[in-house]
C-alpha positions in Angstrom: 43.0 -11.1 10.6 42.9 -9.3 6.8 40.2 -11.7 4.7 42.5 -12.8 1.9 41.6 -11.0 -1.8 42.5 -13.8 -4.5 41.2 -14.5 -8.2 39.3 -17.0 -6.5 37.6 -14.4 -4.1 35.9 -13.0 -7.6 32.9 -14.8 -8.4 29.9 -14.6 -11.1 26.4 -15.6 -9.9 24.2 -17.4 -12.4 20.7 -14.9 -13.8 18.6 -16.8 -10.7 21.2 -16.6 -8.2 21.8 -13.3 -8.1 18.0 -12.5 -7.9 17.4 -14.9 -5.1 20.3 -12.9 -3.3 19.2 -9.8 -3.8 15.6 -9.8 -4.6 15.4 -5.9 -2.8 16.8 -5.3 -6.3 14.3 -6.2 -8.5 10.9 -6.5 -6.1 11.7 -3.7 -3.5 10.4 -5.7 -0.4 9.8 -9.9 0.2 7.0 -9.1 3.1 4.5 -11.9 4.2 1.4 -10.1 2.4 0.2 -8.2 4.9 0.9 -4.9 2.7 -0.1 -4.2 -0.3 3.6 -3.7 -1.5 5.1 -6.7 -0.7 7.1 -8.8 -2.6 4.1 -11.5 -3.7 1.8 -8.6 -5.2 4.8 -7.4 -7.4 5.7 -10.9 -8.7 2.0 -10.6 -9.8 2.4 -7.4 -10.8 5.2 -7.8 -13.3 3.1 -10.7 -14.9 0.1 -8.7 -15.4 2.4 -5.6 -16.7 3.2 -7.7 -19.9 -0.7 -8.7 -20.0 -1.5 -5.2 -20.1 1.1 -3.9 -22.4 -0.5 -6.4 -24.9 -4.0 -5.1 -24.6 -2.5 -1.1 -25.1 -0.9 -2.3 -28.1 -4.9 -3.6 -29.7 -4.6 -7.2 -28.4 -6.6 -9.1 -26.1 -9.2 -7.0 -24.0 -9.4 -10.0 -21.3 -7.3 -11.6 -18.8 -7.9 -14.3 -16.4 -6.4 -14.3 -13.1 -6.5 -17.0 -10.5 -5.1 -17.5 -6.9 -5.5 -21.0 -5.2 -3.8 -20.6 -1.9 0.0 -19.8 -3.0 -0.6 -20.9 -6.2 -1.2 -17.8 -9.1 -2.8 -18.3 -12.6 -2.4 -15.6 -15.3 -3.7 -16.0 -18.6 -4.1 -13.3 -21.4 -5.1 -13.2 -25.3 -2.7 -11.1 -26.5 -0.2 -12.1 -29.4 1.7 -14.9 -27.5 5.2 -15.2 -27.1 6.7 -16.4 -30.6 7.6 -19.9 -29.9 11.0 -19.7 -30.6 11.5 -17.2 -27.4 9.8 -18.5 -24.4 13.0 -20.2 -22.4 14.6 -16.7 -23.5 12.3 -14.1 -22.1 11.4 -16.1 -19.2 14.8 -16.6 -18.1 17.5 -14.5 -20.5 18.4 -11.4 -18.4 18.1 -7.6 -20.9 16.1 -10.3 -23.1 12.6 -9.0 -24.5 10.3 -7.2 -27.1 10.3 -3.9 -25.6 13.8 -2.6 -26.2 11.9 -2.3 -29.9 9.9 0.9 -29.4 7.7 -0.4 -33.0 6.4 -3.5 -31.1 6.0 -2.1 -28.0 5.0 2.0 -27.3 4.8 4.1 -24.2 5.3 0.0 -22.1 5.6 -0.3 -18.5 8.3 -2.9 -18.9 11.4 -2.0 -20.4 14.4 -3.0 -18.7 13.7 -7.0 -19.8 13.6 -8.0 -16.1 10.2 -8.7 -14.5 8.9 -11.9 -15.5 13.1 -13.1 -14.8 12.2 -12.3 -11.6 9.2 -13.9 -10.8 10.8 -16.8 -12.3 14.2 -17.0 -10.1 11.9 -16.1 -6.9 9.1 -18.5 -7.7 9.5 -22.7 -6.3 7.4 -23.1 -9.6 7.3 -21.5 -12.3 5.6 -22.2 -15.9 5.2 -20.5 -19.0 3.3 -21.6 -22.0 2.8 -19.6 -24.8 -0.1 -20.2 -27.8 0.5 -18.7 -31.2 -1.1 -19.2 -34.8 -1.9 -22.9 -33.6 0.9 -24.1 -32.2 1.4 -23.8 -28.3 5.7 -24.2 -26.5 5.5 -24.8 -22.5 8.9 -24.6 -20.4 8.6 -25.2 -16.5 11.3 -24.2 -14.3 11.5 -24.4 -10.7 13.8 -21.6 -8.8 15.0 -20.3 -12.2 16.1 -23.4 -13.4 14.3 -25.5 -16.5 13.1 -28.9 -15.1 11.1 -29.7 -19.0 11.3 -28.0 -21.8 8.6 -29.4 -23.9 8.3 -29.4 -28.1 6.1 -27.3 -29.4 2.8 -28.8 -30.0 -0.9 -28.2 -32.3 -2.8 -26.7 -30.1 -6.9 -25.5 -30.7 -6.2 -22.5 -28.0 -6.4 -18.8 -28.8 -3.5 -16.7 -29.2 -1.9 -15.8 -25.7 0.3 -16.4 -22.5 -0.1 -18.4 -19.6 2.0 -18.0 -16.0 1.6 -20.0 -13.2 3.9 -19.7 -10.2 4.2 -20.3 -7.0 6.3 -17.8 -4.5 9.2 -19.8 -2.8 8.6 -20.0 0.4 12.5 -20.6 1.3 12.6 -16.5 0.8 9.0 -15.2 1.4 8.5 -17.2 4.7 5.0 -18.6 5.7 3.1 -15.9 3.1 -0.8 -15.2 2.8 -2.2 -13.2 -0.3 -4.9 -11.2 0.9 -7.8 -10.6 -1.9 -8.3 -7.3 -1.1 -4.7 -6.2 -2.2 -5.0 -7.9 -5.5 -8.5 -6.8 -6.3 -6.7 -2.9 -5.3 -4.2 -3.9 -8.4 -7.0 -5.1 -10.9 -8.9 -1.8 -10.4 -6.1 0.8 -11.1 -5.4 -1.5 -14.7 -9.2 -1.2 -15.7 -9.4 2.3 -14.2 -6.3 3.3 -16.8 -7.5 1.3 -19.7 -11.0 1.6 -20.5 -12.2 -1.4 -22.2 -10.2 -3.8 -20.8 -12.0 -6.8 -18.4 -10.1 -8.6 -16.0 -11.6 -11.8 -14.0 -9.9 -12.5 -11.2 -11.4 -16.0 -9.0 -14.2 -15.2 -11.0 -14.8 -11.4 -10.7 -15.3 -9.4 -13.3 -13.4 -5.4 -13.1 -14.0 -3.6 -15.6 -14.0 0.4 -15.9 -16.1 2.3 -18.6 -15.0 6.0 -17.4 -11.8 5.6 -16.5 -10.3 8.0 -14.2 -13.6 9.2 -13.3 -14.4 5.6 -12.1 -11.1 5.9 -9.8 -12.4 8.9 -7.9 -15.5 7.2 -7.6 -14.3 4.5 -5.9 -12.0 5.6 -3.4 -13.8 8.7 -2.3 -14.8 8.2 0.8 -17.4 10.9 0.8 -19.9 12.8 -1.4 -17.5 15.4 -3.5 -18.5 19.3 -3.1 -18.7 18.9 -6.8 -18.8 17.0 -9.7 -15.6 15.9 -10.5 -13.2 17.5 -13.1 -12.2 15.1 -15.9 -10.0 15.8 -18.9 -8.6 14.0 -21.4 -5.9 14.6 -24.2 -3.8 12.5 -25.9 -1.3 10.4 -23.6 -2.7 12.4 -20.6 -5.4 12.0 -18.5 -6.4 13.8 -15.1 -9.4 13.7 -12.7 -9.8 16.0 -10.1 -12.2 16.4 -7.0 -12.4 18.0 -3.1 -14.1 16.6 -0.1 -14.8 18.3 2.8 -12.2 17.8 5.4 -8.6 17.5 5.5 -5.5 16.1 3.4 -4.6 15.3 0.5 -4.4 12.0 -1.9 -3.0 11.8 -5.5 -3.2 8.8 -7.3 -0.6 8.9 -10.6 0.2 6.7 -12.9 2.5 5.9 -15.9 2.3 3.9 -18.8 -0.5 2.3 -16.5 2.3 1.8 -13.7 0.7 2.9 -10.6 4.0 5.7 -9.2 3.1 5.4 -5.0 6.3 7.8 -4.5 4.9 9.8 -7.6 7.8 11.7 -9.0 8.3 14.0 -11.8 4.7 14.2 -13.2 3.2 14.6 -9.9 5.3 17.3 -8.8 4.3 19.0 -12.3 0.6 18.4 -11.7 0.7 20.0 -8.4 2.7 22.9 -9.6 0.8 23.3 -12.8 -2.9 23.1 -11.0 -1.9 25.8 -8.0 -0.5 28.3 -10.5 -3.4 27.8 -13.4 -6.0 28.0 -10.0 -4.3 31.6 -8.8 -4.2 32.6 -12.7 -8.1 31.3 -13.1 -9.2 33.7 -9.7 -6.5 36.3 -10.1 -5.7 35.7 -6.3 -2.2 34.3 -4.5 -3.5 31.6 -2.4 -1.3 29.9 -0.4 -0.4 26.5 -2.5 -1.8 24.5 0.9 -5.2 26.3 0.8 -5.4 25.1 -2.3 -4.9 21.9 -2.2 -6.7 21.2 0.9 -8.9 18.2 1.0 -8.3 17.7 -3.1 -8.4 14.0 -4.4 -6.9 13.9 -7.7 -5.8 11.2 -10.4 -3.4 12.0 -13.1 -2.0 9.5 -15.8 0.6 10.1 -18.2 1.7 8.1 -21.1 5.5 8.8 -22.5 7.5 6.7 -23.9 11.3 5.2 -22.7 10.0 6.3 -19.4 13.3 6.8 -16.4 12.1 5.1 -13.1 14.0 5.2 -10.2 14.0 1.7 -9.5 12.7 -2.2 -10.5 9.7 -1.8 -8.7 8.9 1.7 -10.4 7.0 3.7 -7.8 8.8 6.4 -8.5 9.1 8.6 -12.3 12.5 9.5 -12.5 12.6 11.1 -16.1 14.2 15.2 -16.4 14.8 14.4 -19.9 15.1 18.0 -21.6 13.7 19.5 -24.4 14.1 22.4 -26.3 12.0 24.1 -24.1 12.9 22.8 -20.7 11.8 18.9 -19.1 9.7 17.5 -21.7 6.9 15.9 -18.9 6.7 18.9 -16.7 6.2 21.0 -20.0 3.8 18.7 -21.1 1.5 18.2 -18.1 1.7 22.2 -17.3 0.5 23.8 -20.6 -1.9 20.8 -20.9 -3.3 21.6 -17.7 -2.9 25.5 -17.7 -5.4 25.0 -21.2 -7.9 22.7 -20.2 -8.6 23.2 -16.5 -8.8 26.8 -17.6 -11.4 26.2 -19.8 -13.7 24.0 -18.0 -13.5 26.5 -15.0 -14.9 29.0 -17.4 -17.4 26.7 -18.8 -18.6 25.5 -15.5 -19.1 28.4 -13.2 -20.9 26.6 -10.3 -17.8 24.4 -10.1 -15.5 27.6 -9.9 -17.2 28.6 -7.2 -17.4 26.3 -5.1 -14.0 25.8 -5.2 -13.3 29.4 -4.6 -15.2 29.0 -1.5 -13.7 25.8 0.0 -10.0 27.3 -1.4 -10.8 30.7 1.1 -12.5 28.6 3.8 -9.1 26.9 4.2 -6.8 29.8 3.8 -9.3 31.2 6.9 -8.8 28.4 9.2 -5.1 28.2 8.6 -4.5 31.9 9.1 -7.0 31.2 12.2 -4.4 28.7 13.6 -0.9 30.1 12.3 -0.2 31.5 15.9 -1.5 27.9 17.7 0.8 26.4 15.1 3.7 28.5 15.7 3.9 27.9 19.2 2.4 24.3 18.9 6.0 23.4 16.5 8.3 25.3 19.4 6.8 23.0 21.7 7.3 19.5 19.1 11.2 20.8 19.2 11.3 21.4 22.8 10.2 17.6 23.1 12.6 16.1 21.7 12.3 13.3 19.4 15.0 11.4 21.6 13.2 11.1 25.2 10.9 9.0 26.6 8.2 10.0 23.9 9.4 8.9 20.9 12.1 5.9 20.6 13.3 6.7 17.2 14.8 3.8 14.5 17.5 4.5 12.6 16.6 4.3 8.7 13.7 6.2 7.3 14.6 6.8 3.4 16.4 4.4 1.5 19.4 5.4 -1.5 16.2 6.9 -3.7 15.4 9.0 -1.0 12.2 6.5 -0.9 10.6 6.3 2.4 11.8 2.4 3.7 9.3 -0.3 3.2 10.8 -1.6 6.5 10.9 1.5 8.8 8.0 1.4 11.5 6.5 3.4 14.5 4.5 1.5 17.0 1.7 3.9 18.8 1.4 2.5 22.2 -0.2 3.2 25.5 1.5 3.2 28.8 5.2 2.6 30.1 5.1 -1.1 30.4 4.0 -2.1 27.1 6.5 0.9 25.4 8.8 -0.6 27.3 8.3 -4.4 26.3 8.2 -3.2 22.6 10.7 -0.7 22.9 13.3 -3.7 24.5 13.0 -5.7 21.8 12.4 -4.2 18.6 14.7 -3.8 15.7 16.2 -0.2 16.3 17.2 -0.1 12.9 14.1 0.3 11.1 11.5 0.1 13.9 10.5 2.9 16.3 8.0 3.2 19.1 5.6 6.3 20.2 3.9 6.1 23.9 0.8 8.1 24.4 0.1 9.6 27.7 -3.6 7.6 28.6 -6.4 7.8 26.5 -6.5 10.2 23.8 -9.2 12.7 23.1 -12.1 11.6 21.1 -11.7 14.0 18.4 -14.5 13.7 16.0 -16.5 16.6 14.8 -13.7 18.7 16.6 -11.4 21.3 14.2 -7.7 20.8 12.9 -6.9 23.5 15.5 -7.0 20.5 18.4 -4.4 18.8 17.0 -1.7 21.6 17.7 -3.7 22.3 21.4 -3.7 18.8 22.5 -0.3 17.9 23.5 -0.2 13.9 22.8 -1.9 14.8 19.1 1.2 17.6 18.6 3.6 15.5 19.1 2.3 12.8 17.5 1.7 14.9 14.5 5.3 15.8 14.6 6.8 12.3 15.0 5.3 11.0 11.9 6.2 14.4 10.0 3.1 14.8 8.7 2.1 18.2 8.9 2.3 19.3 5.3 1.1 16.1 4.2 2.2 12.6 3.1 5.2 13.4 1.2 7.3 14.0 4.3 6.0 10.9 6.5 8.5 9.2 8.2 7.8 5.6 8.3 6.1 3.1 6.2 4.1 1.7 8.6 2.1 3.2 11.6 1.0 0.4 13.9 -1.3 0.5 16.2 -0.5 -1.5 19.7 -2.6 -1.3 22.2 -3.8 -4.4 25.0 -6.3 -6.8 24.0 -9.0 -5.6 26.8 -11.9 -3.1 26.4 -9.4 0.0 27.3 -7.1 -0.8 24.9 -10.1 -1.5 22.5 -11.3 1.9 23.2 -7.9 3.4 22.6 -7.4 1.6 19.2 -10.6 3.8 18.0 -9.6 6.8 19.9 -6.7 6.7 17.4 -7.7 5.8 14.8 -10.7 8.1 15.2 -7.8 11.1 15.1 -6.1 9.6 11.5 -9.7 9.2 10.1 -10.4 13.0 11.1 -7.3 14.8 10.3 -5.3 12.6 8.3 -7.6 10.5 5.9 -4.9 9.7 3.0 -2.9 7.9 5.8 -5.5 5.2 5.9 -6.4 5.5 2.2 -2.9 5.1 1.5 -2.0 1.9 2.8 0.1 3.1 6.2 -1.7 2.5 8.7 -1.8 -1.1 10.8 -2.9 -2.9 13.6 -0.5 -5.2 16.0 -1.9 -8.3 16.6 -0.5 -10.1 19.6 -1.5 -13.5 20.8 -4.3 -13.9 23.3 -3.4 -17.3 24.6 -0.3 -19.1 25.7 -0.4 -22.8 25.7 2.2 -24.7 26.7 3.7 -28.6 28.3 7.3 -29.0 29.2 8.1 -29.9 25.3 6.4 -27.0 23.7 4.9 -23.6 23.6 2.2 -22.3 21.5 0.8 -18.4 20.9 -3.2 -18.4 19.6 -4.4 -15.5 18.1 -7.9 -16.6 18.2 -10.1 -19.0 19.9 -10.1 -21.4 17.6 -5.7 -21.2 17.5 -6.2 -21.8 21.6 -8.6 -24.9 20.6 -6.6 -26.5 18.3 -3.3 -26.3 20.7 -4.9 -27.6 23.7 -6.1 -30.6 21.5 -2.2 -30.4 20.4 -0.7 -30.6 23.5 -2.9 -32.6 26.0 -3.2 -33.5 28.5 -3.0 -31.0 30.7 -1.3 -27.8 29.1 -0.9 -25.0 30.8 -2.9 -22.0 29.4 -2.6 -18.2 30.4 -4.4 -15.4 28.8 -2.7 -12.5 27.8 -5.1 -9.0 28.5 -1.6 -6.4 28.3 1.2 -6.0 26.4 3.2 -5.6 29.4 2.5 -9.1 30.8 4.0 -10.7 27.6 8.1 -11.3 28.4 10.7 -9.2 26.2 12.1 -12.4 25.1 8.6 -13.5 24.0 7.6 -10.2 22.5 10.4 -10.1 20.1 8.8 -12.9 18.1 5.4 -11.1 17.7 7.2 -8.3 16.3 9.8 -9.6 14.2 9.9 -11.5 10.9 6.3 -13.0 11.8 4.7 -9.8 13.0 1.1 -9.8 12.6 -0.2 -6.8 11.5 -3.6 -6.1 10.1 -4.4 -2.9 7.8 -6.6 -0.2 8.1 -8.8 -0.3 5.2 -11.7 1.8 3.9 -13.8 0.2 1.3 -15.9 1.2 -1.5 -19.2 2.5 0.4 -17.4 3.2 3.6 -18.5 6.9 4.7 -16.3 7.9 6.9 -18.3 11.2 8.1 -21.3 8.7 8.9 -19.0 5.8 10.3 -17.4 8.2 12.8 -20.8 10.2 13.6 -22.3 6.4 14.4 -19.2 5.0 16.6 -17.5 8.5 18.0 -20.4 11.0 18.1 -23.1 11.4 20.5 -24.5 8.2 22.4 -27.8 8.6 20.2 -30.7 5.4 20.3 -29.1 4.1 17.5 -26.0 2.8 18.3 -27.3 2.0 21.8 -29.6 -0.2 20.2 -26.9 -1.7 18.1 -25.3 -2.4 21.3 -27.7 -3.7 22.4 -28.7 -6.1 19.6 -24.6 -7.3 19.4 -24.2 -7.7 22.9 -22.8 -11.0 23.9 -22.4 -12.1 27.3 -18.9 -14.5 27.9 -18.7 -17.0 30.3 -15.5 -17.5 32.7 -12.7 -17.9 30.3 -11.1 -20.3 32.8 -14.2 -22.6 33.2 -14.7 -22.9 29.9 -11.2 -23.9 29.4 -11.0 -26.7 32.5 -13.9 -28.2 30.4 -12.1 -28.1 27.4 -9.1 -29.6 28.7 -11.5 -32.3 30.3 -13.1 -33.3 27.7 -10.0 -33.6 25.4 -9.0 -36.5 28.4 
């Protein structure tokens, strides 16, 4: 039957309705908060974007953040909203100050969207704005004004307030995790020097900007100091570690670009041509760029982003002289890396040694890597390996927050995950037993070891991030000591050979539940002891409990729940501190008195899991 296509078939959604409905749109992803890019961190995000905007105009060098639970405070001391203008730009789509390049230059927010958004996807919402005396507070709930209050005297200093609340009818049962918003905070302070941020009553605060970035999210000494150079509306700070890959950090207007774009494209063009011109040499673009970590920041304004979210610069604007940012960044760069090279001979050299050490050991390998790929395509990415999804890159050629790849161990747990998973956007890779421990060995394993080849190839990973293939790399293994030992076998191989997967955010671990506990009314999953605790106090007397050791013993029809909309995952994260030469040397390198001591001093001796739940189950009688 044809649907019928009548004037009443056309319909026009309200502002809030049509961001509820499509909230992709405007915050890329919901999520639960598990990543650092889901949808609860942007609605933060797009608060703090207006915050910050203020202070890079010359107003208000502090902000307070707050997160109670669900609940998120932001307060700044910029110029306020004027009065008159608060229902507006809270909830007036194309409505804001920023369309005026004389109030507002070089701005993160232009398109008069954000805080809409926040607004439409928060069950709460208020704004209250304090200007030359007087304060104006609206509150809305879902987009919609529930009090619109008179403006009042008030004694408070100039500035905005948000509080909101994420709805839980879209994001689900969500969970901010610190750690993500403390990853936001740094990269505002790390782009505007000056500016303190307090968030649950922690101060960040950078002095050296860029320099302070590096610092922080190296993971390792650098082989030298780092490069830092400064111009007007450009900044860029350049290091190398020893090792292998490559992470970029790049930002506009203070908007941190994850899918970089324009001006990172012209960074890395600009630095391998001005580093052949500097040494008079043709190195291979890969040599040189081995192993670099590198920040670059850009201010322009009316900047073209390729979507809401803007993790990606868009802008080819052309000037007389060709695209206006990739002219800019280039003869900035070709200038003033030049000239510090010059100035700082030690630095040149080094770097002209780790740039020919790398061109060595890939010329070493280029047979081993020849015949390593024939083999990758010989395999092919449709058999029993590798279960591939369906959707890797979205419209903007983005990689697809959704798309997955679980890395799992065995048939039967492949198979469990591989029988219920959403073919769409997740995917599932099954290693052959344990993997080789691979620290201290050479890149050259991972195209001689077979399960490490392919593996390499799956993701697409080769030549770097750019190409990777999924959003998410999830590590599943069985909750025993084997698959314990197999969880750091693996991620022992990212840490070595692929660092800026971790550092970047891609790389998870499965949780499944460790205890079923169920009556004949109800089941329960624990993912800890104290989960299994409380359900046997839920469902005495008597409940029946099984522990779960392999993926494999968990049901399809059970398994689909642990990895679909409430899939546990937990990320990978390297912290300030974290070395990861001297992590892996201590956990993955020889079995020294050390870490047998260690062992030794942690070791804790279990009783029978079984007895000790009888007893439980007894004593709840």
């Amino acid at each position: 039957m044809t649907a019928e296509y009548q004037e009443d078939s056309i319909k026009t959604l309200e502002w809030q309705e049509h961001i509820r409905r499509r909230p992709g749109m405007y915050i890329g992803k919901l999520g639960d908060g598990t990543s650092a890019d889901d949808g609860i961190y942007i609605l933060i995000k797009e608060v703090l974007d207006n915050s910050v905007d203020e202070y890079m105009m010359g107003y208000g060098r502090e902000i307070v953040l707050t997160q109670e639970e669900k609940l998120v405070t932001i307060r700044d001391f910029g110029r306020g909203v004027p009065l008159g203008k608060v229902v507006d730009v809270s909830s007036k789509m194309n409505t804001g100050a920023k369309y005026d390049s004389k109030a507002f230059k070089k701005s993160v927010g232009l398109n008069g969207v954000g805080i809409k958004a926040v607004n439409a996807l928060s069950s709460h919402f208020t704004i209250e704005s304090y200007r030359d005396g007087k304060s104006k507070k609206v509150i809305f709930e879902k987009g919609i004004i529930t009090s619109d209050l008179p403006e009042q005297v008030s004694e408070e200093p100039n500035g905005t307030l948000v509080s909101f609340t994420p709805d839980e009818q879209l994001f689900g049962h969500f969970h901010y995790i610190p750690e993500h918003i403390e990853g936001l905070l740094k990269n505002y302070v790390f782009l505007n020097s000056g500016l303190v941020i307090r968030f649950n009553g922690q101060k960040f605060f950078s002095k050296n900007g860029l320099l302070d970035l590096l610092g922080e999210t190296m993971s390792t000494p650098g082989l030298y100091p780092p490069i830092h150079l400064k111009g007007e509306d450009i900044e860029i700070a350049i290091c190398h570690e020893a090792g292998y890959g490559e992470e970029y950090y790049s930002y506009v207007n203070g908007q941190y670009t994850t899918q970089g774009g324009t001006h990172l494209q012209a960074f890395k063009e600009a630095y391998g041509r001005t580093i052949r011109e500097f040494f008079h040499k043709d190195f291979d673009a890969a040599d040189i760029r081995t192993s670099i970590v590198a920040a670059v920041s850009i201010k322009v304004e009316e900047p073209v982003f390729e979507s809401q979210t803007k993790t990606r610069l868009g802008s080819k604007d052309m000037g007389p002289e060709g695209p206006t940012v990739y002219k800019f960044i280039t003869d900035f760069l070709k200038k003033e890396l030049d000239n510090y090279l010059h100035r700082n001979q030690e630095t040149a050299d080094i770097l002209l040694r780790k740039i020919v050490e790398a061109e060595k050991e890939r010329k070493a390998m280029s047979g081993i890597r020849k015949l390593a790929r024939e083999r990758a395509k010989k395999v092919s990415l449709h058999n029993s390996k590798l279960r591939d999804c369906r959707v890797h890159f979205n419209d903007n050629h983005d990689r697809a927050p959704e798309s997955s790849i679980f890395i799992t161990e065995g048939l039967s747990a492949s198979g469990s995950i591989t029988k219920c998973r959403d073919v769409n956007s997740q995917a599932v890779f099954s290693l052959r037993g344990k993997p080789l421990n691979s620290y201290g060995l050479t890149k050259k394993v991972v195209y001689e070891n077979e399960e490490f080849n392919l593996l390499q190839a799956a993701l697409n990973i080769e030549d770097g991030l750019e190409n990777l293939r999924y959003n998410k790399v999830i590590v599943a293994t069985d909750a025993d000591d084997d698959g314990m030992h197999i969880r750091l076998l693996i991620l022992t191989f990212f840490l070595q050979f692929f660092p800026d997967l971790v550092k970047n955010g891609h790389l998870y671990i499965l949780q499944t539940p460790l205890f079923r506990v169920r009556n004949k009314k109800k089941t329960l999953f624990c993912y800890s002891e104290q989960e299994r605790h409380a359900a046997i106090q839920e469902l005495k007397p008597n409940p029946e409990i099984t522990r779960f050791k392999g993926l494999g013993e968990i049901s399809e029809d059970e398994f689909k729940h642990f990895i679909g909309p409430d899939i546990r995952l937990e990320p990978v994260k390297i912290k300030k501190g974290d070395n990861i030469r001297d992590m892996l040397e201590f956990y993955m390198g020889k079995n020294t008195p050390d870490r047998q001591n260690f062992i030794i001093d942690n070791l804790r001796i279990e009783e029978d899991p079984v007895a000790e739940l009888e007893k439980e189950i007894t004593l709840g009688e």
